[in-house]
Each structure stands twice: as C-alpha cells, then as structure tokens.
SETORDREN-461865 format. One record per residue (C-alpha): residue number from 1; x, y, z; chain; residue in three letters. Coordinates in pm, 1 decimal. Example, Ala and Ser with C-alpha at 12.3 -4.5 7.8 and 13.67 -1.06 7.14 Angstrom:
// residues 2
pos/px/py/pz/unit/code
1/1230.0/-450.0/780.0/A/ala $
2/1367.0/-106.0/714.0/A/ser $
***
This chain:
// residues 447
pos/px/py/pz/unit/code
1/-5139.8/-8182.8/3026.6/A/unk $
2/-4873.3/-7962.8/2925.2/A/unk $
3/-4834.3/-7628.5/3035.3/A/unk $
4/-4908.4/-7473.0/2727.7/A/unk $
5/-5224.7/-7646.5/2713.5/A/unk $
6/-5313.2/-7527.2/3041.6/A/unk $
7/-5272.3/-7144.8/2912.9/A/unk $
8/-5448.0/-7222.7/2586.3/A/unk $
9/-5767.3/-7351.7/2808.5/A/unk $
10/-5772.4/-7085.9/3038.8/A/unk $
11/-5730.9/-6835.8/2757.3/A/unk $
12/-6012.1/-7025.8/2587.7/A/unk $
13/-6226.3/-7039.3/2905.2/A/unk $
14/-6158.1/-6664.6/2943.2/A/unk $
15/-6332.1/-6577.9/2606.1/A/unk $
16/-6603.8/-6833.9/2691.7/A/unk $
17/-6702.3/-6603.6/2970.9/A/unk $
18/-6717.7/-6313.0/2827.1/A/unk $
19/-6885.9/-6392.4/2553.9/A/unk $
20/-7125.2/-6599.6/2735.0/A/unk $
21/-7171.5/-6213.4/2954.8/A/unk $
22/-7227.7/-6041.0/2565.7/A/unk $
23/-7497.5/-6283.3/2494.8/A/unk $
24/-7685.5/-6277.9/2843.7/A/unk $
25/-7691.6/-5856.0/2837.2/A/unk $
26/-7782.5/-5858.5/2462.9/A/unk $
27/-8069.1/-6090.2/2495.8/A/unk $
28/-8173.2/-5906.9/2809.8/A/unk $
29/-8244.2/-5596.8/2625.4/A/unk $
30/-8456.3/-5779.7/2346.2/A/unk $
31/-8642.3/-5924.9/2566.7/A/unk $
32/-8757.1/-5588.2/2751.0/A/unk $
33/-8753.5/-5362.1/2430.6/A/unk $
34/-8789.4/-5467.1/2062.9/A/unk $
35/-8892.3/-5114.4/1929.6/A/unk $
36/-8611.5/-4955.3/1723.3/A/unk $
37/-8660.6/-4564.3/1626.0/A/unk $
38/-8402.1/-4363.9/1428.0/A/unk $
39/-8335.3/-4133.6/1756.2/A/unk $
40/-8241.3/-4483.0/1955.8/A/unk $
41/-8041.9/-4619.8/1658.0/A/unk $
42/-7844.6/-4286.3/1637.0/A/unk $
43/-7817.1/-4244.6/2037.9/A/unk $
44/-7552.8/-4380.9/2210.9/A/unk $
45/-7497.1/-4772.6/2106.4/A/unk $
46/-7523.2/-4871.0/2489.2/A/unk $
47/-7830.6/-4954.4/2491.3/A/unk $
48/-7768.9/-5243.8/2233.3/A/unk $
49/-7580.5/-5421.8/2516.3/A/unk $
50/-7354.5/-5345.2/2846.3/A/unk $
51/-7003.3/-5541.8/2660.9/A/unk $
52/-6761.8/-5585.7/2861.0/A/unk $
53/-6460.5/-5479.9/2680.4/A/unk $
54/-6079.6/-5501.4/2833.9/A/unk $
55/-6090.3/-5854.6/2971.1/A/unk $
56/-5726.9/-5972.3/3099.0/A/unk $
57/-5535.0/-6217.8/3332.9/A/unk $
58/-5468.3/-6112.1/3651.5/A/unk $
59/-5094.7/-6265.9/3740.4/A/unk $
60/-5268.0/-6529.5/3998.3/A/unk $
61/-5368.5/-6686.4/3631.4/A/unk $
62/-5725.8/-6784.9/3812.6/A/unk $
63/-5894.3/-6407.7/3791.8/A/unk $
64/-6048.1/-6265.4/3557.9/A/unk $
65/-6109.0/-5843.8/3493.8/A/unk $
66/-6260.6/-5672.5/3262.1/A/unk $
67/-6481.7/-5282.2/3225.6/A/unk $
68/-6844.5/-5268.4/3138.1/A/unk $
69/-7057.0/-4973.4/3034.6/A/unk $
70/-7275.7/-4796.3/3318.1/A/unk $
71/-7570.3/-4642.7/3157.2/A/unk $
72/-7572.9/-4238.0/3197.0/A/unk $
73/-7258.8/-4279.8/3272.3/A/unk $
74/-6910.5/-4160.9/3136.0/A/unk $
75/-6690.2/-4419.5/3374.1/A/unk $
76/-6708.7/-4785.8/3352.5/A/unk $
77/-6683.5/-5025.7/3643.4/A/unk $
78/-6453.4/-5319.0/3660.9/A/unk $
79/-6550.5/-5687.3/3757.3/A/unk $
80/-6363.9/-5937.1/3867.5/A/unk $
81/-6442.8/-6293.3/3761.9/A/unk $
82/-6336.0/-6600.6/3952.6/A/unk $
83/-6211.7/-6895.9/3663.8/A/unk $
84/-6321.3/-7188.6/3863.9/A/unk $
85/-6675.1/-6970.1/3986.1/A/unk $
86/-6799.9/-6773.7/3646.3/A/unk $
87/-7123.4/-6721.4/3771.5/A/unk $
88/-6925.0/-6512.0/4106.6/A/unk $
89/-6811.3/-6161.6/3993.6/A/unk $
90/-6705.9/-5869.1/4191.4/A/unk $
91/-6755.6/-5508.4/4110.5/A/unk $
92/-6390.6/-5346.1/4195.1/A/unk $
93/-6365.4/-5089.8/4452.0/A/unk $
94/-6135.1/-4778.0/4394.1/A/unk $
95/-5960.8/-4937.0/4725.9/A/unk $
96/-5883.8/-5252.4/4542.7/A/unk $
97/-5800.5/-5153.5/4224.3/A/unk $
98/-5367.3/-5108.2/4252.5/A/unk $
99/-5510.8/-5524.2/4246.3/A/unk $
100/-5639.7/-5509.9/3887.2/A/unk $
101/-5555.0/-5203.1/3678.6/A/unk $
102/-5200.2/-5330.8/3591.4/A/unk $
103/-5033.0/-5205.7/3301.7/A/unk $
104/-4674.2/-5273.4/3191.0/A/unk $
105/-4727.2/-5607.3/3363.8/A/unk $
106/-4389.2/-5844.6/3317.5/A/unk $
107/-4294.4/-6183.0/3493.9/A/unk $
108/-3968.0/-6292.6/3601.0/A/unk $
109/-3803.2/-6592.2/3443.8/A/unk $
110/-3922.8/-6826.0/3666.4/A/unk $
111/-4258.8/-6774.3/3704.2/A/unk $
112/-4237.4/-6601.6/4062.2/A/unk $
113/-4284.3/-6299.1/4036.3/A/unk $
114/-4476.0/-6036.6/3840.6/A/unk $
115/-4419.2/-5643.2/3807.1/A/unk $
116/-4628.7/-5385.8/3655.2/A/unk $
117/-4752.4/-4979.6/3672.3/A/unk $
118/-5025.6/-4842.2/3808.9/A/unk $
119/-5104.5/-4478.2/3842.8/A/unk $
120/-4715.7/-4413.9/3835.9/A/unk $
121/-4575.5/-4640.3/4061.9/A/unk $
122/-4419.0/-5019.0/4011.8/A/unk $
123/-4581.4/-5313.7/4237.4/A/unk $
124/-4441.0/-5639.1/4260.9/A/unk $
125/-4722.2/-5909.9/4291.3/A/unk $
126/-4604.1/-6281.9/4366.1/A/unk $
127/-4765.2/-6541.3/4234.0/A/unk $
128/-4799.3/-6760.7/4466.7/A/unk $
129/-4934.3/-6625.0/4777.4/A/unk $
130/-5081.0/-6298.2/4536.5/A/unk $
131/-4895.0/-6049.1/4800.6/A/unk $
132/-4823.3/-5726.4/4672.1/A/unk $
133/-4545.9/-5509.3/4776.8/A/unk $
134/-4550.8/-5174.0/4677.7/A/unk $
135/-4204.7/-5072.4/4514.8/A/unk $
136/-4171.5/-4677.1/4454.9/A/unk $
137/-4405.1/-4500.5/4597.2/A/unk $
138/-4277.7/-4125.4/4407.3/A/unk $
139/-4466.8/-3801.1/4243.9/A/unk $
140/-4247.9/-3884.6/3935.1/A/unk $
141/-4366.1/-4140.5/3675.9/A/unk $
142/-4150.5/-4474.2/3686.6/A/unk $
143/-4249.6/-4719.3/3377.9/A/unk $
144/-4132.8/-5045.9/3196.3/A/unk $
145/-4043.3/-5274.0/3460.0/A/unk $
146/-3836.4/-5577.4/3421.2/A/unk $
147/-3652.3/-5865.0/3603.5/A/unk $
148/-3260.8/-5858.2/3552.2/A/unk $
149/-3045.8/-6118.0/3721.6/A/unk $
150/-3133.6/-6252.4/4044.4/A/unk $
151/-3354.0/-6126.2/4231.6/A/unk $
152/-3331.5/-5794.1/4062.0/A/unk $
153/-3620.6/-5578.8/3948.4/A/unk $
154/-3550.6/-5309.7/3693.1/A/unk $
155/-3770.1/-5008.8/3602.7/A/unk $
156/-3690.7/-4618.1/3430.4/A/unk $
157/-3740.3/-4325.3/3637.5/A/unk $
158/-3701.2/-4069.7/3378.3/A/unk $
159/-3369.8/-4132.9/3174.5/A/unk $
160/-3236.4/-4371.2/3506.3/A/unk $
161/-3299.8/-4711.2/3536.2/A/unk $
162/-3342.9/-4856.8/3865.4/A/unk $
163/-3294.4/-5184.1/4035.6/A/unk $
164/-3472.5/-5297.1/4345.2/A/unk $
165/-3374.3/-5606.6/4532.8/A/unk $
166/-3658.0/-5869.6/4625.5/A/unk $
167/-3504.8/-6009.6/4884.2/A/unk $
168/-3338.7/-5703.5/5111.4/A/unk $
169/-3541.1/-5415.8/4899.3/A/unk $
170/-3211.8/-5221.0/4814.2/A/unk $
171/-3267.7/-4936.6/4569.4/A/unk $
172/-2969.5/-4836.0/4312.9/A/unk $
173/-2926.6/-4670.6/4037.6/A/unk $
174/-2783.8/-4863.0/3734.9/A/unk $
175/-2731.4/-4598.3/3511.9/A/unk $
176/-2825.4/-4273.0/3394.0/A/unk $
177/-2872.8/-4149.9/2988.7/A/unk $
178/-2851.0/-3800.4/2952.2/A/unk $
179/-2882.5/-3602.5/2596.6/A/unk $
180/-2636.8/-3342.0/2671.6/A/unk $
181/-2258.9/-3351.3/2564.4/A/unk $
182/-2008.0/-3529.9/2802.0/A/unk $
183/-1859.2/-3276.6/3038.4/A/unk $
184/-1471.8/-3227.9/2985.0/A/unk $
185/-1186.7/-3050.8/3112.7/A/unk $
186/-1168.2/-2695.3/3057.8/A/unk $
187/-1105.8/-2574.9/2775.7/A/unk $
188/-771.7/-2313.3/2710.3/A/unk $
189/-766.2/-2056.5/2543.6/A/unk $
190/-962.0/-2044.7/2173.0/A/unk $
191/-815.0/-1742.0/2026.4/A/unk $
192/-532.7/-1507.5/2057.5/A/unk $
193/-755.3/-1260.4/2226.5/A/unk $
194/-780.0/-1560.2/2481.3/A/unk $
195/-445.0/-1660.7/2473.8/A/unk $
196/-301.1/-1276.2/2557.3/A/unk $
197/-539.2/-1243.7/2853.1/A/unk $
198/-349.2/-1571.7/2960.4/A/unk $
199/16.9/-1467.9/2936.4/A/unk $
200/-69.6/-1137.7/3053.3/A/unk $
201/-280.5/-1135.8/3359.4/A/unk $
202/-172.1/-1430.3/3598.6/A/unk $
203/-545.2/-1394.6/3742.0/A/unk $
204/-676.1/-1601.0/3456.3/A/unk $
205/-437.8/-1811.3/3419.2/A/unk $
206/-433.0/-1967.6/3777.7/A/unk $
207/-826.7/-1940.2/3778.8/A/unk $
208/-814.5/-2189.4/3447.9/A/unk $
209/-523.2/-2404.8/3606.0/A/unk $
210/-738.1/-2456.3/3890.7/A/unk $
211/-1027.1/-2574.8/3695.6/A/unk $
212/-808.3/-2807.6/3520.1/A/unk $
213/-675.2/-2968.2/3863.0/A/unk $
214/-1013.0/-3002.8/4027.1/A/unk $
215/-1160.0/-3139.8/3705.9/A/unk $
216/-877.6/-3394.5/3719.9/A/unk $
217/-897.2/-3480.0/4057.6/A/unk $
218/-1233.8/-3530.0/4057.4/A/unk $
219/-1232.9/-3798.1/3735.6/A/unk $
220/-953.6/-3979.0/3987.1/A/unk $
221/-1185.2/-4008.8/4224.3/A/unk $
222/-1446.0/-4142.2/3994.9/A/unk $
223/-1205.9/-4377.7/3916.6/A/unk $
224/-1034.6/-4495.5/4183.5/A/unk $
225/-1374.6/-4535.1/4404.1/A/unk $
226/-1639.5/-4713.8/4333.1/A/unk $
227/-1847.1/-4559.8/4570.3/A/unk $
228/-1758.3/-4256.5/4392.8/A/unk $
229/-1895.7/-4343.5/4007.2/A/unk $
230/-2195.3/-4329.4/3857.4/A/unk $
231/-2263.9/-4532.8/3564.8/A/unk $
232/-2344.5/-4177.2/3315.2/A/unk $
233/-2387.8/-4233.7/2915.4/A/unk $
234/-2422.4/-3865.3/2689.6/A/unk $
235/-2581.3/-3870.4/2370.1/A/unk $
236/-2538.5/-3564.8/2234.3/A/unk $
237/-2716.7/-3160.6/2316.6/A/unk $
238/-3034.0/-3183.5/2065.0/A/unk $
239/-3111.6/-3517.1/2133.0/A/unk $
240/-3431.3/-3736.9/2247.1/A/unk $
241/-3443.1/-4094.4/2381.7/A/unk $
242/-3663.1/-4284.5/2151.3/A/unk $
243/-3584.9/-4587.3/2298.1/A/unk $
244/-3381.1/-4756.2/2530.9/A/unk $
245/-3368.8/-5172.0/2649.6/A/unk $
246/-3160.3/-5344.5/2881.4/A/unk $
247/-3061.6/-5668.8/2814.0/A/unk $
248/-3161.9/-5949.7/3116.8/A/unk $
249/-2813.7/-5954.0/3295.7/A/unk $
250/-2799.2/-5581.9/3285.7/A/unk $
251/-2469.9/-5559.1/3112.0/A/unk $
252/-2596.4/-5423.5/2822.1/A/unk $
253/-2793.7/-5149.4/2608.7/A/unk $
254/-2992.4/-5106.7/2316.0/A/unk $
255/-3034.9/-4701.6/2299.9/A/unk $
256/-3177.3/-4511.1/2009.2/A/unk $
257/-3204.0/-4160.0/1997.7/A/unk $
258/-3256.9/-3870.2/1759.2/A/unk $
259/-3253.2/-3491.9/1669.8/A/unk $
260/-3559.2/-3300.8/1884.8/A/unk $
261/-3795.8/-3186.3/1621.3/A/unk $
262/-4151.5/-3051.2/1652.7/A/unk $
263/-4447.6/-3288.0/1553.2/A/unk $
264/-4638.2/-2956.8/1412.5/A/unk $
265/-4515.7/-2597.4/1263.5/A/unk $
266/-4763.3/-2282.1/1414.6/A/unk $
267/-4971.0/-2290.7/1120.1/A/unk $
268/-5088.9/-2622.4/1187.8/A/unk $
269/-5391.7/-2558.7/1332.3/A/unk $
270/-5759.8/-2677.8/1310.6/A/unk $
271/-6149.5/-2449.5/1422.4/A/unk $
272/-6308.0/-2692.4/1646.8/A/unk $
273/-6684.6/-2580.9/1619.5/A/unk $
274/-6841.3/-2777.4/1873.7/A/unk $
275/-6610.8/-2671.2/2215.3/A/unk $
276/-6746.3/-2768.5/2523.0/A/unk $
277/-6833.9/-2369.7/2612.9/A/unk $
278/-7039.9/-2349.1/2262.1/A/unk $
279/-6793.7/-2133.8/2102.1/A/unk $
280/-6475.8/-2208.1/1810.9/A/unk $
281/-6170.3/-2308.9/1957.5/A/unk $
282/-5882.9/-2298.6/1756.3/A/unk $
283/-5698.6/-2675.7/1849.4/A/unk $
284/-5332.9/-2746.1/1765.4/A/unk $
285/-5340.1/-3050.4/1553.5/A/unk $
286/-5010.3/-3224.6/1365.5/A/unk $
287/-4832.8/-3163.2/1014.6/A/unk $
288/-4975.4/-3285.8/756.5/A/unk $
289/-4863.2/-3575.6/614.2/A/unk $
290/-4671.4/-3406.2/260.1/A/unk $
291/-4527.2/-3162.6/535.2/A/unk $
292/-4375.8/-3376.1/754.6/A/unk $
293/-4022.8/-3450.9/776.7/A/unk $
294/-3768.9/-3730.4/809.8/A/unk $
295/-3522.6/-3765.9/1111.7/A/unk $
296/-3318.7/-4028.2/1120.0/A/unk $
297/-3255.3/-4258.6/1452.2/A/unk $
298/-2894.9/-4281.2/1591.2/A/unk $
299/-2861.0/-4667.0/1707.1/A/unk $
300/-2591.0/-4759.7/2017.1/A/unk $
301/-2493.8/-5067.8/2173.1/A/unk $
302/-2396.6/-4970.9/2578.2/A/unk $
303/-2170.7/-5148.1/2753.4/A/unk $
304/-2277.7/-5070.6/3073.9/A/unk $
305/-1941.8/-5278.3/3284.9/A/unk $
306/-1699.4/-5131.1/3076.3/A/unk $
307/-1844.0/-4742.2/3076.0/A/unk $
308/-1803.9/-4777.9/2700.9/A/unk $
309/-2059.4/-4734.8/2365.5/A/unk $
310/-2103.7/-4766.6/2019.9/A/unk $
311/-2305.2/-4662.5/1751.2/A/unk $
312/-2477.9/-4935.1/1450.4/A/unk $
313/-2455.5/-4839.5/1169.6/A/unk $
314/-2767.9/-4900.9/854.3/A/unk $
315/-2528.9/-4943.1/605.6/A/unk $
316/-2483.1/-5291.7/690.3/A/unk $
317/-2883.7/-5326.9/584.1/A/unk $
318/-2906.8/-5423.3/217.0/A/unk $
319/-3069.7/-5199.9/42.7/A/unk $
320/-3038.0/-4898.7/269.1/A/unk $
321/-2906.1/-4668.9/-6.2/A/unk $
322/-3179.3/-4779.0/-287.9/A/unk $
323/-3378.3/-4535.0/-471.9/A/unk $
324/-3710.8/-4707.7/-419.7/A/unk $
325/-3900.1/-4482.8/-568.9/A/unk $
326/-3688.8/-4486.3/-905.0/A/unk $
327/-3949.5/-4577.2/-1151.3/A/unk $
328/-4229.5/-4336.0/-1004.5/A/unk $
329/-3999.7/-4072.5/-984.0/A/unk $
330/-3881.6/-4156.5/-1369.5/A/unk $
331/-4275.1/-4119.7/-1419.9/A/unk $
332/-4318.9/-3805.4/-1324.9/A/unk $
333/-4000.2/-3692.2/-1458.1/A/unk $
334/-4080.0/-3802.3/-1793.5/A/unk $
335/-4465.9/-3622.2/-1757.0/A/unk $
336/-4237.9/-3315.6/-1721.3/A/unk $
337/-4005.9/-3394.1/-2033.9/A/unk $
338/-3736.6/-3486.8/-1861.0/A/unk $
339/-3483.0/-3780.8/-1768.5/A/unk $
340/-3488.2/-3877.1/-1412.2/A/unk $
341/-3168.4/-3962.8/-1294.8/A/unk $
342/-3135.5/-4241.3/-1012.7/A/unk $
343/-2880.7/-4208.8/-731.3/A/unk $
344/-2786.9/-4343.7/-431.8/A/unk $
345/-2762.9/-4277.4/-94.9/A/unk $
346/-2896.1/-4326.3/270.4/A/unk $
347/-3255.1/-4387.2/351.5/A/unk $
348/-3400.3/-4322.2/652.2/A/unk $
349/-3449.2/-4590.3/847.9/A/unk $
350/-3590.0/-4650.6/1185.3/A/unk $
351/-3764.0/-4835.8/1497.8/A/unk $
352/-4067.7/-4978.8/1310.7/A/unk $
353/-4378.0/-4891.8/1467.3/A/unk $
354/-4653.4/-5132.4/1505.3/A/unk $
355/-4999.7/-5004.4/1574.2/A/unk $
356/-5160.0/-5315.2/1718.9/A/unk $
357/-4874.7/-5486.2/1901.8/A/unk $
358/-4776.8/-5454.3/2321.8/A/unk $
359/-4379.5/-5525.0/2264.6/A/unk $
360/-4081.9/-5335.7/2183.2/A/unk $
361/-3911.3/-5314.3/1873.4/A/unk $
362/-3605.0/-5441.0/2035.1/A/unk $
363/-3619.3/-5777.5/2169.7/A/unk $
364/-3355.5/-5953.7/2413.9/A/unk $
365/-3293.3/-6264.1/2437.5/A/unk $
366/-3275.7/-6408.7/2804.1/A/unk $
367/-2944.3/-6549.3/2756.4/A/unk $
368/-2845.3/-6171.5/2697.6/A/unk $
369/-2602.4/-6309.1/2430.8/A/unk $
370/-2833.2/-6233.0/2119.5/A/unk $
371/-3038.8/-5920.5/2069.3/A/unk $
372/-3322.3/-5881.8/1820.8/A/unk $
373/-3430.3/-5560.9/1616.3/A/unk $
374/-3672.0/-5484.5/1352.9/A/unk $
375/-3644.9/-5167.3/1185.1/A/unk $
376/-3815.5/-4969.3/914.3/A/unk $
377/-3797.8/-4734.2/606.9/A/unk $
378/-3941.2/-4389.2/638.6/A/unk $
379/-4063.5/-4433.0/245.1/A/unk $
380/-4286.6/-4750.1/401.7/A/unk $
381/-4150.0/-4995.7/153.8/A/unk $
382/-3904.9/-5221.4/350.9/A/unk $
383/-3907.0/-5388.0/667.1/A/unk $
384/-3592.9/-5527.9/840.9/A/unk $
385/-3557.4/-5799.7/1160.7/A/unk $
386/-3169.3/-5749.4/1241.3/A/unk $
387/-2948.4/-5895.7/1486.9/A/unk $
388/-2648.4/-5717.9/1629.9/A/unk $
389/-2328.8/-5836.9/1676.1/A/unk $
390/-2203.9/-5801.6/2037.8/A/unk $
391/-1842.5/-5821.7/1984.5/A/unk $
392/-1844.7/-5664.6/1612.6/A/unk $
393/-2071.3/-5379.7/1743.3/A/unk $
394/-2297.6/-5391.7/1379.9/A/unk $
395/-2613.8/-5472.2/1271.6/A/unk $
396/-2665.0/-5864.7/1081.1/A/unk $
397/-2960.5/-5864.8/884.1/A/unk $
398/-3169.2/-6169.2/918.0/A/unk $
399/-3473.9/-6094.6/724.5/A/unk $
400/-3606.3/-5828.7/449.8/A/unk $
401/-3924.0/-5750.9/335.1/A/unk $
402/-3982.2/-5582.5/78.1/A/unk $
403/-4369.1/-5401.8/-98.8/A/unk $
404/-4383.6/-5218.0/-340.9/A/unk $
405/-4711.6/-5068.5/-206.8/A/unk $
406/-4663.8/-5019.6/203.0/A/unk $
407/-4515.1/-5218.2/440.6/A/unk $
408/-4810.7/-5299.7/697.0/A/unk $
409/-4826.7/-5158.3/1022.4/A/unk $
410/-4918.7/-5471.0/1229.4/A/unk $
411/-4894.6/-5848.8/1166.7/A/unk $
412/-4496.0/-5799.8/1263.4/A/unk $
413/-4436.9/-5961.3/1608.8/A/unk $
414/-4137.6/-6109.9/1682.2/A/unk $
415/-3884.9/-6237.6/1959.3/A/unk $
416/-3712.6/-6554.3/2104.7/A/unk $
417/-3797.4/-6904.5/2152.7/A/unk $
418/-3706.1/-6932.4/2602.0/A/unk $
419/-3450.9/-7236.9/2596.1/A/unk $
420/-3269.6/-7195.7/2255.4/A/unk $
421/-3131.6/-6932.7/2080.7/A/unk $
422/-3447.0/-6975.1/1754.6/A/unk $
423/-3608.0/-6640.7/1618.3/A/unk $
424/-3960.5/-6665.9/1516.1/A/unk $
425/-4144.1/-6351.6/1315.4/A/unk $
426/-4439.8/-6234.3/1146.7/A/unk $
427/-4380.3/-6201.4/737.1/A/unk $
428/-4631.4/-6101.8/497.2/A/unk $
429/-4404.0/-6184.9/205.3/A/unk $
430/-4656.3/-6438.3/17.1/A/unk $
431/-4939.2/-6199.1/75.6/A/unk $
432/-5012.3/-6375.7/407.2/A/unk $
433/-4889.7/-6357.7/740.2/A/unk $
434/-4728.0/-6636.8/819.1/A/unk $
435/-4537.7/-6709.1/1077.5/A/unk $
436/-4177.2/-6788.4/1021.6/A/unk $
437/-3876.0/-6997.8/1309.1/A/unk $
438/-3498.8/-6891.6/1249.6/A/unk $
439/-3236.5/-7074.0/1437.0/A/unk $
440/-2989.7/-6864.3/1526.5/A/unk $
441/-2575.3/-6990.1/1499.3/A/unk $
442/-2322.2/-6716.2/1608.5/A/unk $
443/-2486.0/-6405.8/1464.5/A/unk $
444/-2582.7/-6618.5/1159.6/A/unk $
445/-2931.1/-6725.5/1138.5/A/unk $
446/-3057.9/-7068.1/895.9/A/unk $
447/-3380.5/-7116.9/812.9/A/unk $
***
C-alpha cells in the first residue's frame, strides 16, 4: 500500500469514529427522552447530542483528539482516541494537554519532526519516539513555526524570526523587520539658519563631526565583523507587517506590508442591550462596509545573504489598471443624465483572504527556487495566482480569474507538488471548483 493510501485510511477511519461517537450519544438520548416541548427545542441544542467537534491527528499519526460538550457546562473536555483501540479513549488532563492542543502544527521535510504552538510557546514533538522538547519557554508570544535547512527550526518572535538547532539547541536570530525608516548618518545642516550656527560656533560643528565619525565607525564594524551584524530590514515609519514568509533554505523573503489605518472611525459604535451587568453598553464595532477604505499592500522580495530588497510591483498583473466597474458606473451615470467617462489606473490589489482555508497566501516551494502568490482585487472581481521571479525581482502571472459578480472567498487553495516544480490550484472559472496542475519551466508555467 502506498503511503498515500495509508493517510487516506486513517483519515477515513478517523471520521468513522467519530461519527460512529455522534450516532451512539444521539441514540442514547432517544432512548431515555422522546418528549420534545418548545422550551427544550429553544434551550440549548446540547441536549440533542454530546458531538464531538474538533477531531485532529496528533503527529504520532495513531491518536486521535477531539472536544465534546459537558452538560451545564461552558468548557469542553478533550478525549483522546487510540486508532488501533476505538473503543479506549482518554479524557485529557490540563497536565497533558501541551500533548494535544497543538496549533500551528508543521513537519519537517522528512517526516521527523513536527513543530507547533501552544499557549505561546513552540514544542518540537518527534515522531518517532513522540518526545517532546520544549523550545521557548518566554512571556512573549512566538508563532508560525517552520523547518529551514538542516536541522533548523524557524519561528517569529514578534517582527524576528528565530532559528533553533535540533541537534545542539543553539538559538539565533535570523533577522529582524522593523517598520521604521533605516537609520543614517547625521544629517548637516538643512537651512541657512543651520548652516550659520555651523560656521559660527565651532561647538556645533565638532558635536555634528563627531556624530558623523561614530556613525561611520560603527557601520565598519558592522561590516567588517560578523559577530558584529545583525541581519535588520526597514520598511518604512507608518507601516504594518501584513505578512511575512521565509523561503525553506532561509535565504529568502516574501514581506508585505502597508500604511497603519484604523479598522473603525469613533462613531462606529453599537448599544448592546443585554450586558452581562443588565445594563446598555455602548461596544466598539467596525466601519461599515460603504465606509471603509482601500489601502494598498507594498510587496518585497528579501534577500536575506546579501542584506538587500526589493519591491513587486502589480503592474505586471493584467488587468490591474481596468475599470471593472465601467458599465455599472456608465449606468448610473446615465440615470443622472450624464456620460460616464472610463479611465485607467491602479487597482488595489492585495493578499487574498480565504475564510475557510489553514495556509498562507504565499506559498514556497521546498526547493526555495520558485515562490507562489495569490492575490486579490479590493473591488472582489479578480483573483490572481502569481509567481515571482527571483532574479528579475517581478511578479509572473500564472492564472486569472475573473467574475463579474464576486470572487469567492474559499474554494482557492493552492501550493506545490514535493518532488517537482508543478503548481496545482483551486479555480471556479466553469462555475465549479475544479482543481487545476501547472508545471512550472523557468518562471513560465504550461498547462
């Protein structure tokens, strides 16, 4: 048997299970109460049947969790279900459960080794002997753990991303992203106010001269010792990270960013007449929708070896200047008596986001020699999967789609085929998702 038909039984033995639990704690409750009243049909539904909900792998691919309702109670409990035992589960101690609450889980290439989050904090679990090693053990929040190189486990403290050795558990600091401007030297003087105080009082001119010669020394340093330099990218005062992925051999990043705006204005607000101390709270709730406002994503390709970045451009996207809206706009133009005029010019276009999927919008591929990116317009009506060109530094646009209507907000994964450089994607072109391979032939990609 093949190893994917090993994971499609277990996955199918997994829903088996569970479903086999739904049935045994339905039929448990018909069997002990068949009267329905109004006040039980509008109570809580729990008494229809303790579901389990959540169910997932644990990385040992034999086990089994998942949550099930406690009656009366506001916190479910989490079993444990042996594979090769269903009828032995475990209720999941608070002492056990860094075991089975994973989240962000991720495996390395070869199988070995899986990482993931809990309350904060990366864990490393290997597979085979299911030991866990604790990695960071920090008040702050590290998140998004992956395996880069050999032996190398990366994960983002903040705007740093981290690496931590299997083998000798060495901690270092890759690089750091900060959305500030790049310090420089210091400045001379702006204006002839400036420029007098410097020719006439010898005070300020040393004090700036000095400046200027420590600031200079110091980038010699930087440059001339490696234990000296920090690997430090600026984006820009005003900015956010939106997103940021390293590519598998960690010479490389896909960072987007954009202006900091506010997801509400003060008068967005919203009488909550049912607060929990009986009285109306006034809640802070978002824009509405005809309020809110576009901000375009800045897109960069970091080259983290050579200290250097560069920004992608959309204008390489076809269609990233059309007036889409052209005929409605005519429309309502013409209701007005009046002759619309089309023009144009830049949409904005960003990261799409996917409401049902667990994966980024930038994929890698392991080779780290292609990179995969599907972006979206703000006006909902096209969809892009892009490559980018390493060595060109620009987007190559693989795939479009294109509705009229709205461009759905799930049905779009997408990534890599493992052992050859094919690109596989959701489209719902026809109508239907369907699910589409690309081979993929120096930045040029055949059906």
């Amino acid at each position: 048997m093949s190893k994917l038909n090993i994971k499609v039984s277990t996955s199918r033995l997994a829903v088996n299970i569970l479903s086999a639990l739904f049935v045994i704690s339905a039929n448990s409750y018909a069997a002990s109460d068949t009267e329905i009243s109004l006040e039980k049909i509008m109570s809580d539904p729990s008494w229809i049947a303790t579901t389990p909900t959540s169910p997932k792998w644990l990385p040992d691919s034999r086990h089994v969790t998942f949550n099930q309702d406690v009656k009366s109670s506001a916190v479910n409990k989490q079993i444990r279900l042996d594979s090769l035992s269903p009828k032995s589960f475990k209720e999941i101690g608070f002492d056990e459960a860094h075991k089975t609450k994973l989240s962000q889980t991720t495996y390395s290439l070869d199988g070995q080794f899986a990482a993931y989050v809990f309350k904060g904090d990366i864990f490393l679990w290997d597979v085979k002997t299911s030991k866990v090693t604790q990695v960071t053990n920090t008040s702050d929040y590290e998140s998004s753990p992956q395996f880069v190189k050999d032996n190398l486990l990366g994960y983002w403290e903040a705007n740093r991303f981290i690496s931590y050795n299997i083998k000798n558990r060495k901690v270092n600091e890759v690089f750091k992203l900060s959305m500030s401007d790049k310090p420089g030297a210091p400045k001379g003087p702006a204006d002839l106010i400036a420029s007098e105080q410097h020719s006439l009082i010898n005070y300020v001119a040393n004090k700036h001269k000095d400046n200027i010669e420590r600031y200079e020394s110091n980038e010699a340093l930087k440059a001339q010792n490696k234990f000296a330099h920090k690997k430090h990218f600026y984006f820009g005062k005003g900015n956010v990270l939106s997103a940021a992925k390293v590519s598998p051999d960690a010479e490389k990043i896909i960072v987007v960013v954009q202006k900091k705006s506010s997801w509400r204005d003060d008068t967005d607000v919203m009488p909550n007449y049912i607060a929990q101390d009986g009285r109306i709270e006034v809640e802070k709730v978002r824009r509405r929708v005809a309020d809110a406002k576009p901000v375009q994503q800045e897109f960069w390709l970091v080259d983290i070896a050579k200290g250097e970045k560069f920004e992608l451009a959309i204008n390489s996207l076809p269609d990233f200047d059309k007036d889409v809206l052209a005929d409605v706009r005519a429309e309502n133009y013409a209701a007005e008596g009046k002759e619309y005029k089309s023009e144009s010019k830049p949409r904005t276009i960003n990261l799409i986001v996917d409401w049902s999927w667990s994966q980024s919008a930038i994929q890698w591929h392991k080779s780290s020699k292609q990179v995969a990116i599907m972006l979206e317009a703000w006006d909902n009506k096209d969809r892009w999967l892009s490559t980018v060109d390493l060595n060109e530094h620009k987007f190559v646009n693989q795939h479009q789609l294109h509705d009229d209507a709205w461009i759905n907000y799930t049905f779009n994964d997408f990534g890599w085929f493992n052992n050859s450089e094919k690109l596989y994607y959701l489209s719902e072109e026809t109508g239907y998702s369907h699910l589409t391979l690309k081979i993929s032939i120096q930045n040029k990609l055949n059906s």
